[in-house]
C-alpha positions in Angstrom: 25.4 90.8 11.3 22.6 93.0 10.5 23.6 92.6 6.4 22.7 88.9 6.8 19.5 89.3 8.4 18.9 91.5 5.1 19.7 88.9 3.3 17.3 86.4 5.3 14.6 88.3 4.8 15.2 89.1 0.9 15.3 85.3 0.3 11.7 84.9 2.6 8.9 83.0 0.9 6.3 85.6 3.2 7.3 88.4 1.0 6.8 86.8 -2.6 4.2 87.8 -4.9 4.2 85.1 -7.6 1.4 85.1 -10.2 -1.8 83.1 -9.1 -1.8 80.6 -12.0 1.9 78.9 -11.2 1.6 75.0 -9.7 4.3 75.9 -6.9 2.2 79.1 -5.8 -1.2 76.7 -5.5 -1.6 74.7 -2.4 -3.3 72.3 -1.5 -6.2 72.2 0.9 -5.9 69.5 3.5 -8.5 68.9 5.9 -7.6 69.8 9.7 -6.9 66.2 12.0 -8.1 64.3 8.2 -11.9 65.8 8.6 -13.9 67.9 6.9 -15.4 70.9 8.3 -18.8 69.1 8.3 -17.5 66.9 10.5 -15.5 69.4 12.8 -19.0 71.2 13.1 -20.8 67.6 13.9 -18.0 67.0 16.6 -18.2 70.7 18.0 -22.3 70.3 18.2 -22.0 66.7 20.0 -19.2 68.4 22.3 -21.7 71.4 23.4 -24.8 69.3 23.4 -22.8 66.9 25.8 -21.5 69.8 28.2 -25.2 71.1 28.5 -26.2 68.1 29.8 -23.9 67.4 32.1 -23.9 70.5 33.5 -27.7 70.3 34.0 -27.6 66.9 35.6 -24.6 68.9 38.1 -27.3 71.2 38.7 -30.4 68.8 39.6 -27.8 66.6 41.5 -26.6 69.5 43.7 -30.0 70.7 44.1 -29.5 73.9 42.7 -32.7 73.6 40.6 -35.2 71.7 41.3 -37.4 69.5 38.6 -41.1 70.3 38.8 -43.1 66.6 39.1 -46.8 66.4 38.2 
């Protein structure tokens, strides 16, 4: 039993060290859910900006601050 988990793990992909310039060691990078990380960023800003908002009209609604009028 424990001879073939020796055997898994001399066979592993985790443990190779192949030289850099081989085709199979090279991968390529795909953007995460088919966005760049511009656009991940652009997403993540609109997602903060909309949370700070509605958390400050929670605020003004529950009366927990109060809006100075002139």
């Amino acid at each position: 039993m424990l001879d073939d988990f020796r055997d898994d793990s001399d066979s592993s992909m985790i443990f190779e060290f192949e030289d850099s310039d081989t085709p199979e060691t090279v991968q390529k990078k795909r953007p995460y859910m088919g966005m760049t990380s511009v656009q991940r960023f652009v997403i993540a800003l609109m997602l903060l900006v909309i949370a700070c908002v509605l958390s400050a009209f929670c605020l003004i609604v529950t009366e927990k601050i109060v809006l100075p009028f002139i």
